[in-house]
N, C-alpha and C positions, 0 to 999 in steps of 0.2 A: 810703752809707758806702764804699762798695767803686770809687765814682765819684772819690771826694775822695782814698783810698788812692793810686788810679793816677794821678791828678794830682798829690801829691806825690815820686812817684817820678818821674815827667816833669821837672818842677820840678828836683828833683836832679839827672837825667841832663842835663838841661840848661844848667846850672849849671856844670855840672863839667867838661862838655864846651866849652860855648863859651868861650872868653874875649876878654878885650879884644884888639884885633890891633892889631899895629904898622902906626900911618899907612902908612906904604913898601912895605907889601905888597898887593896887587892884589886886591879882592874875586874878582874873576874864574879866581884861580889860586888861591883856596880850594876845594878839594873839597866840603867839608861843607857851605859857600851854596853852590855850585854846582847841587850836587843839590839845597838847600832850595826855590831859587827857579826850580825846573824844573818844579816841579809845577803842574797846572792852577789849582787852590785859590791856590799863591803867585802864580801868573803875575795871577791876577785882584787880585787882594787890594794887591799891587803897583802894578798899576795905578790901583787905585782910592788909594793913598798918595800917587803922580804927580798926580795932579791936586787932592789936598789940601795936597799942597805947595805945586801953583802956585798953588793960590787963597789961600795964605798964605805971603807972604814972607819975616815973622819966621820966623826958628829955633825959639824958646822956642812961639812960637804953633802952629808947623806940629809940633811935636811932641808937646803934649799932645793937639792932636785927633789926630793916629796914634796915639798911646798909648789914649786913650781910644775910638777906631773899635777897634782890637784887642783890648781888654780885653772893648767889646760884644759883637766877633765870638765870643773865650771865652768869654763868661760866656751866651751862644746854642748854643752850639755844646757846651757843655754841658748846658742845659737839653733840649737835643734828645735828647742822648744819655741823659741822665734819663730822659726820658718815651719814647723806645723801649724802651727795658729795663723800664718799668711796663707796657708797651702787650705787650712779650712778656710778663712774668710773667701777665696776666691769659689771654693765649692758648696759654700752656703747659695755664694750670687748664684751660680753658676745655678744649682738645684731651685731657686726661687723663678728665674728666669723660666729654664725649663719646661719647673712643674707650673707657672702661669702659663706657660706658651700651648701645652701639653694640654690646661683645663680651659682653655679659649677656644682651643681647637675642637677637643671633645664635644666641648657645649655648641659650637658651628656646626660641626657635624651630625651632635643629637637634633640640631635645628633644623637640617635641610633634611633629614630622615622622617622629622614627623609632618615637614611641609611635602615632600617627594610622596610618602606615603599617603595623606590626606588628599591630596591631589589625585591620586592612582584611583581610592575610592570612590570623590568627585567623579572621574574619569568612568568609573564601573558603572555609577548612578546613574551619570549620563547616556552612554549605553544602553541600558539593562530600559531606561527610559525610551531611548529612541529608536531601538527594536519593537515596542511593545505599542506602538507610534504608529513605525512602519506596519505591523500585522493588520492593527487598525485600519491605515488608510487601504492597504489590498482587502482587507473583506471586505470596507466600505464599498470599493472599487469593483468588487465582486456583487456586491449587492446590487447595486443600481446597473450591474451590465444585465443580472438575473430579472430586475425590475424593465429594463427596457425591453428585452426578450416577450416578456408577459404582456407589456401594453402595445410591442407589437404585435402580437396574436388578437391581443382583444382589437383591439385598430382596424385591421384585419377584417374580425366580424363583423363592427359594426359596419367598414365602410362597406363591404360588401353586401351587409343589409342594406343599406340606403341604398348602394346601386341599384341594386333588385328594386329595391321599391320605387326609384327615379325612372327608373325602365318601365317598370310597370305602368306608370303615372302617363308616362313618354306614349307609351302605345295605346293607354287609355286616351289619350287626348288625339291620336293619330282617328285610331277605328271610331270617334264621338265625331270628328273633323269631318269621316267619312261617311259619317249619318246622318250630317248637318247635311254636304254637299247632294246626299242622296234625295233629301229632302228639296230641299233648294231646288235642284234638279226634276223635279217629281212633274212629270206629265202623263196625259191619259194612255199612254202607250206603255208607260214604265207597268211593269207588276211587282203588286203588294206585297211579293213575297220577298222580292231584290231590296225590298225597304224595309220591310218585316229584319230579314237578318242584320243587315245594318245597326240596325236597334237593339238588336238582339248582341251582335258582336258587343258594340257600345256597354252594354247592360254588366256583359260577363266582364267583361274590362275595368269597370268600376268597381264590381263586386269582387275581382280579385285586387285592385289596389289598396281597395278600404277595407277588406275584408267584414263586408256588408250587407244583407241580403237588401236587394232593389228588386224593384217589381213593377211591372207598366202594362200597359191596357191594350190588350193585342189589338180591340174592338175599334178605341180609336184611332187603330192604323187602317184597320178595314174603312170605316168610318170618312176618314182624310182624304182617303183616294177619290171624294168625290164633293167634299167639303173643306170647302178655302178655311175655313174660320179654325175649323179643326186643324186641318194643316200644320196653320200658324199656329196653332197651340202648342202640336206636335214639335214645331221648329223651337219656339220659345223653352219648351220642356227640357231641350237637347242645348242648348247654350245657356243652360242654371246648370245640367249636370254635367257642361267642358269649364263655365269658369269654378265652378267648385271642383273639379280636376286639376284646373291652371295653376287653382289658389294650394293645393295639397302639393303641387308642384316643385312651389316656388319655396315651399316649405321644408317638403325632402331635401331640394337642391341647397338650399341654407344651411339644413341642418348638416349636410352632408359637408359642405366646404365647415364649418364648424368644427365637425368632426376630424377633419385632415387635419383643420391652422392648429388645432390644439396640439394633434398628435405631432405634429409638426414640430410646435414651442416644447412640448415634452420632452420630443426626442432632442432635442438640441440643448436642451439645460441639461439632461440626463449626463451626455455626451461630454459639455462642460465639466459638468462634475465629476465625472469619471477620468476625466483630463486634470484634472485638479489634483482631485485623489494621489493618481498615476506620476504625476509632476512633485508633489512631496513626499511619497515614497521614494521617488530615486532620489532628490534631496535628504532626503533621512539616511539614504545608503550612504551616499559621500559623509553625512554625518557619524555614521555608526563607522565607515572605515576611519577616518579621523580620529574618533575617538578609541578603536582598536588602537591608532598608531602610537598614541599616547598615553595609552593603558601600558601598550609595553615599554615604549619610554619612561616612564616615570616607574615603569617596573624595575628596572635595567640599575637608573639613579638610585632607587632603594636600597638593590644589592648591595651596590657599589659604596654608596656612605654606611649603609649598615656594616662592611667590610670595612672601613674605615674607621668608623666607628670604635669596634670591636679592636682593633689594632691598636689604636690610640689609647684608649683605656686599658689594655694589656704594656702600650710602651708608659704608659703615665705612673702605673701598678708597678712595673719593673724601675721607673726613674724615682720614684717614692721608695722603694726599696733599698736601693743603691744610695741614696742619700741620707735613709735612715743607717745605712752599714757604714758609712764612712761618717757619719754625724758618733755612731757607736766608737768604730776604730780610732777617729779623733780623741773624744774621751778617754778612752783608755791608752791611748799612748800618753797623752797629755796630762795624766795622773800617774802615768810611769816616770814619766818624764820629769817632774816636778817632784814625787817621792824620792827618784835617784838622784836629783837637785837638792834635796834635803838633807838625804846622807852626805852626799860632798861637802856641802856647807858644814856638816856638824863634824865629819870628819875632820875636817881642815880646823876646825877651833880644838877637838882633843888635840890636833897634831902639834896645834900651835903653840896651846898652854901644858899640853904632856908629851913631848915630843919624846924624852929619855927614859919615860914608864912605859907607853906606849912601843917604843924600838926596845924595848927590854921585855916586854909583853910578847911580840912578832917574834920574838929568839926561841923564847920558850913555846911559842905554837910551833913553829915550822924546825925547830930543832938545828939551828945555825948554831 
């Protein structure tokens, strides 16, 4: 439609512009053929008239076939110009298609790139995290195995202070037992010296478990051996200094199971915890390999749409290119096209209305 438009405005302009010329004036000092028959397209086209002239002598003969070679030439030179203009409309689609398909992808592409890549970081954070996790829970781990070591040692001392001191107590209450007995015992036959030691053992027995100095009355053991009252004094004396031995006893032995049950609950939460520790550091490892595995996964995706990426926008660069060359080549053919549509047309009106100035004009170019 828009082909048939512009040719009847051609038609018009042509029309209106040429007209018939007076025999007496010179095609040559026309302007308007001047210029028509300069162009490459007339100079041929011309030519090719010359010698259908010369192969036809008649008038009337030699001008329907010009008439008719030029109408071909239009009515080709149209047709051409037709099917360029279809031949672009299909590589317009064709380039619009494309370069969307071409800018959707790109943009997919730049999408999974900054999501693959942010994830890869994620992935690093996470790591670089759960290494610094794991270091933690092993010195932890390391700590409290260093802290258990130490309170076994101390544990150690002290239980084996209190043994000592329970021993001690033990045998003070054994050698006090056997001063009581000795007492208890005590006839005019016994001598005061078998009772004197007794007392005496008793004595040093207390005074190394209290670390105490005691002291007692040699006189009222002399004394005893022959007075009841004293005796009994002697005896009474010796069962204040076994239950004040009992009672230091029962103290150490307390203090001493105290001393175990703790070290005891110590050592067993310590152990706990070092099971703890020990138990989320290999959980951290499995974590830290996981997350290796997906560091280099989403490494891998990166390349890979980065390389696509890159591809894409070089095929996108080169299909914008190609489209801008053939958007170009359109143009200029379809301006060739339509100027060489110009001259036919205007050719065809001098032929029509000067057909015998014009074939009298072509003698004198081409020398027929």
């Amino acid at each position: 439609m828009r082909s048939t438009i512009l040719f009847i405005i051609l038609l018009v302009f042509v029309s209106s512009s040429i007209q018939r010329i007076d025999d007496s004036v010179d095609l040559d000092s026309i302007p308007q053929f001047v210029e028509l028959t300069s162009s490459p397209i007339s100079k041929v086209f011309l030519s090719a008239i010359s010698l259908r002239m010369k192969a036809s002598p008649s008038s009337s003969a030699g001008f329907s076939k010009v008439m008719a070679l030029i109408e071909d030439l239009i009515r080709d030179n149209r047709n051409q110009l037709q099917s360029i203009r279809r031949i672009n409309q299909r590589v317009e689609g064709q380039c619009l298609v494309s370069n969307n398909k071409l800018v959707n992808r790109e943009r997919s592409f730049a999408s999974l790139l900054r999501y693959f890549k942010s994830r890869g970081e994620l992935a690093l954070s996470e790591k670089t995290e759960a290494i610094n996790m794991q270091s933690n829970r092993n010195q932890q781990a390391a700590s409290y195995a260093a802290a258990q070591t130490r309170f076994n040692q101390a544990y150690t001392t002290r239980v084996n202070k209190w043994n000592a001191r329970v021993k001690d107590l033990e045998d003070a209450v054994t050698q006090v037992t056997a001063a009581l007995k000795a007492v208890s015992e005590w006839t005019p036959v016994t001598k005061t010296s078998f009772i004197e030691e007794k007392i005496q053992d008793s004595v040093h027995a207390y005074q190394k478990s209290f670390n105490f100095p005691l002291s007692y009355d040699a006189d009222m053991i002399q004394l005893s051996a022959n007075d009841t009252k004293v005796r009994q004094r002697l005896y009474e004396w010796l069962n204040m200094l076994k239950a004040s031995i009992l009672n230091q006893l029962v103290l150490a032995q307390r203090s001493r199971t105290e001393v175990t049950s703790s070290h005891s609950t110590i050592t067993q939460q310590i152990a706990n915890i070092i099971k703890l520790e020990n138990a989320d550091s290999a959980r951290l490892a499995g974590s830290i390999n996981n997350w290796t595995i997906l560091i280099k996964n989403y490494g891998e995706n990166e390349k890979i749409y980065s390389a696509l990426s890159i591809q894409t926008s070089n095929v996108l660069k080169a299909n914008r290119e190609w489209c801008a060359t053939e958007n170009t080549n359109y143009t200029n053919n379809r301006k060739s096209m339509e100027s060489q549509l110009n001259v036919f047309v205007e050719l065809k009106e001098w032929l029509r209305k000067n057909y015998s100035r014009v074939r009298e004009w072509l003698r004198k170019k081409y020398n027929q």
